[in-house]
N, C-alpha and C positions, 0 to 999 in steps of 0.2 A: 504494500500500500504506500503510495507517493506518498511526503512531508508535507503539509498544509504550510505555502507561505505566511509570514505573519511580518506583518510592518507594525513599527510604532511611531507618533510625531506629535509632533507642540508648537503653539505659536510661540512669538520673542518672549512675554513674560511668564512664560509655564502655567499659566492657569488653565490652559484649554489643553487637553491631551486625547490622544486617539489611538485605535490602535486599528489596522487592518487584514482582517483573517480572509487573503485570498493574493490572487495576481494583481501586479501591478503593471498594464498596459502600456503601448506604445507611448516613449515621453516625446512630446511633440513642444518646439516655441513658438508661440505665437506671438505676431507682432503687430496686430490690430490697436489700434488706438484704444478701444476700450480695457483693452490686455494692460496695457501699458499706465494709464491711469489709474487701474483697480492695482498694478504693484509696483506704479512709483519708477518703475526699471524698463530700458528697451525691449522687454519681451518677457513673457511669464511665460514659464515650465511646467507645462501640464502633462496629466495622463489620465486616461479613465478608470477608473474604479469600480467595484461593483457595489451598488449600496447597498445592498447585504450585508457585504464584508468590513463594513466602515460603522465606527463603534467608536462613540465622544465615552472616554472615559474616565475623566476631570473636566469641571466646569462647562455642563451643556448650558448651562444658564448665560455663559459668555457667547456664545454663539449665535449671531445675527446676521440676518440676511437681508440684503439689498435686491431689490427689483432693476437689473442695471439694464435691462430691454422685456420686451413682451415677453420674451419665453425664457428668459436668464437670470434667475438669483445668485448674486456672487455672497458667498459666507464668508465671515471673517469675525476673529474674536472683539467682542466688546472695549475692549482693555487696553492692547495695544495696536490692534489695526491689524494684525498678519492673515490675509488673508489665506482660507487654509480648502475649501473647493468652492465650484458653482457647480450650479442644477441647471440642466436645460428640460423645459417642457418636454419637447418632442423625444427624449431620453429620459423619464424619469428614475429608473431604475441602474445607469449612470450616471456617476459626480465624476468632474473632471477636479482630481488631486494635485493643489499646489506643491509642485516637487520640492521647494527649499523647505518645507518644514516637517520634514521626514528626518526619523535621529536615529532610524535604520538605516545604515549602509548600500546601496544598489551597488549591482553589480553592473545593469543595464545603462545604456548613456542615450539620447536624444537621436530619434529617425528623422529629423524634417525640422524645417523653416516654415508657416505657413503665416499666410496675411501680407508677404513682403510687401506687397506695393503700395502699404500706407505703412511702412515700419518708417520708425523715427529719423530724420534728413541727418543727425549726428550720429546714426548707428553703422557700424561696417560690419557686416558680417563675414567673421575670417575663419571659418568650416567646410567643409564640404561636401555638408548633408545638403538633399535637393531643396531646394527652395520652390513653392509656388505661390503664387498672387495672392490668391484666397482660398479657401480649403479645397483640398480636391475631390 
């Protein structure tokens, strides 16, 4: 019988913790504007999740969610802002996991570039994972 992955993570001031019993999917950057203003940074590091697997296990009470388009609530702790997944409608059954607040180790590293063509005029992108415009 395979070993059940198990991830664990926190936002910046440890009050929120998580842990996730399952895989963790393709980690993708996205460089949409929305991306970029929800973490402050040229591009946020996602991957999907399954919501089964993903389990607040400190401080659900810090956990808030933003309506940041019709179909998209971005979560992030009360407290100090780390943004930690979003929900999309048309997926409710995957969260897309902010990758830097993982305090498990990956083994896995970033397939893609996606949104480039509205990524930020001071960002270079020096990888050479495939980039496209908008999702594909």
């Amino acid at each position: 019988m395979a070993e059940e992955s198990r991830y664990t993570g926190s936002c910046l001031c440890g009050g929120l913790r998580y842990e996730i019993q399952g895989e963790i999917g393709d980690i993708v950057e996205c460089h949409c504007r929305k991306c970029r203003k929800a973490n402050g940074t040229a591009f946020a590091t996602n991957a999907p999740i399954q919501k089964a697997d993903f389990k607040i296990v400190q401080g659900e009470h810090l956990l808030k969610k933003f309506q940041s388009t019709a179909t998209t609530q971005r979560c992030f702790c009360a407290d100090c802002g780390s943004p930690i997944i979003s929900i999309k409608a048309e997926t409710p059954d995957v969260y897309r996991l902010r990758i830097g607040t993982l305090d498990t180790a990956l083994t896995q590293a970033p397939t893609q570039h996606i949104f480039v063509a509205s990524k930020a005029e001071w960002d270079t992108i020096c990888d050479t994972l495939p980039q496209y415009a908008e999702r594909p």
